[in-house]
Structures are given as C-alpha cells and as structure tokens.
N, C-alpha and C positions, 0 to 999 in steps of 0.2 A: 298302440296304446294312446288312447285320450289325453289329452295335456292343456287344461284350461289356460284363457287367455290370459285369467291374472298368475297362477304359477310359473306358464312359461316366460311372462315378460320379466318375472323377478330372477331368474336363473338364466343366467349368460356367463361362456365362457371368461377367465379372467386371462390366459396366457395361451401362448401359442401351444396347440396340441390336447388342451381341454376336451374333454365330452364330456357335451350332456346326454345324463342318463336318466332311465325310470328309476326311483325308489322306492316308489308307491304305485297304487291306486290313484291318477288323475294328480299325481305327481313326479316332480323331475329334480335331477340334484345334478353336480359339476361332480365329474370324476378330472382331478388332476392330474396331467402329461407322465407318463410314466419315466422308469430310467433309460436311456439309453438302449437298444437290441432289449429287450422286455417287450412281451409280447402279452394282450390283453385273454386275459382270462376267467372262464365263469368260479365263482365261489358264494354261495349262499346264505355263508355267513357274512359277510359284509354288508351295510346298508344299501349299497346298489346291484348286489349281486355282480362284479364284477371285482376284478384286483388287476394289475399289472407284474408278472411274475418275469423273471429269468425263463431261458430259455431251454428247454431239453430238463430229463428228469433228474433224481437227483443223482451226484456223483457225475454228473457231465461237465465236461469244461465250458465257457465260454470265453471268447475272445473278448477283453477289455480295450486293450490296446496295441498297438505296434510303432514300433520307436528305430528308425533309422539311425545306428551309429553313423559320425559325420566324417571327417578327413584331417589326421593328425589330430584327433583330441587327446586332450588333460584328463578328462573322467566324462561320464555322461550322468547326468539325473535322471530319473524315470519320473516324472508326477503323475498326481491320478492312477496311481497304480493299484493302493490299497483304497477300499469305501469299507462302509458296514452291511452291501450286498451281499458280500461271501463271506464265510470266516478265513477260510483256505485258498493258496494262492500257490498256481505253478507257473516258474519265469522261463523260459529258452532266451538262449544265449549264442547266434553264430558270428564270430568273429571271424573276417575278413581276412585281415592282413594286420601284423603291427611294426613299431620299427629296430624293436629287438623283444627277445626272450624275456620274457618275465613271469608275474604271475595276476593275478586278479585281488583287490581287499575290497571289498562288501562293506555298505555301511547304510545304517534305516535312519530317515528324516535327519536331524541333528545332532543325532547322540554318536560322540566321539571318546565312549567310553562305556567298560562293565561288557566287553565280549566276550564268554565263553565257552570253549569246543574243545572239539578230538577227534580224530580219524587216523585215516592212512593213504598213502600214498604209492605207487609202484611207479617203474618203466620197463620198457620193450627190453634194454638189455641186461636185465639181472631179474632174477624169481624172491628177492629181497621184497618183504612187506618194510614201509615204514612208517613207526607209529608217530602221532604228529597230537599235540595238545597243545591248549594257550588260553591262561587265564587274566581275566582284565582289562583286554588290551582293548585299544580303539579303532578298532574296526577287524571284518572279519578274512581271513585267506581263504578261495573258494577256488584253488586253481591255478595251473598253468597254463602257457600258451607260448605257442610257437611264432615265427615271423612270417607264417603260413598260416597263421589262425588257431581255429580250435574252438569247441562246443561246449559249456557248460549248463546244467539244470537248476535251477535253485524251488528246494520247495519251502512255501511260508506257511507256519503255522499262525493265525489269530495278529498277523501283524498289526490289524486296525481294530482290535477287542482292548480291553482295557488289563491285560494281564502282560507276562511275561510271553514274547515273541521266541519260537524256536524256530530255526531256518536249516534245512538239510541240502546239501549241494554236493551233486558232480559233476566231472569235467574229465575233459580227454583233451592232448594237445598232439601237437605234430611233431612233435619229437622225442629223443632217446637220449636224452641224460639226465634230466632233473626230476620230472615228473611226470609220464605221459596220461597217468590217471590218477583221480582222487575221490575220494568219498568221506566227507566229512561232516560233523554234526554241532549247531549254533544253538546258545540260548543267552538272550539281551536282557540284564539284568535291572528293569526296567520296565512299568505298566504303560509306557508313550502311545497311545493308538496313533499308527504312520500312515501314511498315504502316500510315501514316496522312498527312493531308496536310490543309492550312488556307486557305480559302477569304476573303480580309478587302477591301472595298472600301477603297480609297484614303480614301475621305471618306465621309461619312451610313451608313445604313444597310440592309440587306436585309429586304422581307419576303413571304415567299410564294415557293415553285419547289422544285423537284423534282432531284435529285440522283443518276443511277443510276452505277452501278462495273461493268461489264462485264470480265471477266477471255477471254485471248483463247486456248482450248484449243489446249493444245504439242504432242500425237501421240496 
C-alpha cells in the first residue's frame, strides 16, 4: 500500500515494539506493543484492522508467570499475577520440601481481613469427612503439607475486577494424620482489584517448588 511522504514522515514508532500500520487509504497510524505472549491479530472493527489478542481460543490457559520458591522462606509473594487481561485465574502449586508439617494461609494484596469459606477435609487413614468453615478471619487455610511436600490448586475468580473475589482451592499432602486432602471454598469481603497474592506456611518454613499463574482466555 502507498504511504505518502508527508503521512509517513508524521507517524513514527514511539516505543519499543510499535508498528506502523495502514488505516487507510494512502494512510498509516502506530499500532502500540502489545501485552506480553499476545499475539497480533486481524479484526476489522478496529481502526487499523489489527488488535493484539491472548493466545489460544477462549477457555485456554495461558501462562503468566512462574515463580521459583526459594530456600527456607517465611512466605513467598507472587506479583504480576493478577491484570485486567483475564478475569479467571488458575495457580499450581509444587512444593518441595519443608521444615515441618504444617498447613498453607492464602492471602490477596493487603487485605488482612473479611475471609470467608468452608469445605472439607480427609486422610488416608480414616473414611471420616471433615467439615471445616471460618468466618472473618485474616487470611485464608488452603491446605496441608508434608515435610516431603505436596501440591495444591487455587482457582481465582475476578481477583483483578472491581467486585467480591472468590477463590476455590485443593491440595493433597504427603502424609496420614492431619489432612492428606482438601477442598475448600473462599470469598474476600472486599471489591480490591489484586495483582498479587501471599503464600505463608502456618509454622517452619518452605524450600524448593515451582509456582505457575495460568490466566483463563475470556473470548
């Protein structure tokens, strides 16, 4: 396409990852760097016919992040975890090794108050459900874990939208007395849109596991 000398000289990229594109007829305009893994796409409704979209259709995860737990820590923060790219957000969670038995408490950006849930819990050696609730409290229980580790799921509902955040979580642990499994259900009493969220054992501490943030493409 033609792109006159004086429209092309007045359109120049401003930042790194800029395209210039056609919008017109013997016209060009700056399409701005998309988000991160976003991958560029046709759309016709847009003034340059292009858009930068997420990746894969809707209902697919994409990878956000991955976050190396470190050696003997206190808690881990995750940042950049929530944007207003996704509304939905599934975390995985493998823990390593820790330095005693304990269990897991959850907690979104700042807020250290207004948690709550219910669920249940089991272990390997008893067919006993246990039912488990807790209102108010400041911060959330998401699990056991062994001093062998253990895996837990957390899913976020709308953490970074401007309403009430609910958060679903499982977990399995490496041992037989306290809890080897759980399934339990969060809601933060509280419109905070988050971006970030804190991972702190009850007691000892963590070292070693892997942390991914899957974001869950909206359309």
């Amino acid at each position: 396409m033609a792109i006159t000398k004086a429209t092309a000289s007045s359109v120049a990229p401003a930042a790194k990852g800029d395209l210039v594109v056609g919008s017109a007829t013997n016209d060009a305009s700056v399409l701005a760097v998309g988000t991160d893994t976003h991958v560029l796409t046709a759309d016709s409704t847009t003034a340059t016919g292009l858009k930068w979209a997420a990746t894969g259709s809707a209902g697919a995860l994409v990878l956000v992040k991955t976050q190396t737990i470190g050696t003997t820590v206190a808690s881990v923060n995750v940042t950049s975890a929530f944007s207003s790219t996704y509304d939905n957000y599934i975390v995985t969670i493998d823990f390593n090794t820790t330095s005693t038995q304990s269990y897991i408490k959850l907690t979104l950006g700042a807020t250290a108050t207004g948690y709550y849930g219910n669920g249940f819990y089991m272990n390997p050696s008893s067919a006993t459900v246990h039912a488990y609730n807790t209102s108010n409290q400041t911060s959330m229980f998401t699990g056991y874990f062994s001093t062998d580790g253990g895996n837990h799921i957390y899913k976020f509902m709308a953490p970074n939208k401007a309403k009430k955040t609910v958060v679903f979580t499982e977990s399995s642990a490496f041992e037989s007395i306290t809890g080897n499994m759980s399934y339990l259900t969060y809601w933060v009493d509280t419109t905070t849109q988050y971006t970030d969220f804190t991972i702190t054992p009850n007691s000892g501490t963590l070292t070693g596991g892997t942390i991914r943030v899957y974001g869950l493409v909206n359309s």
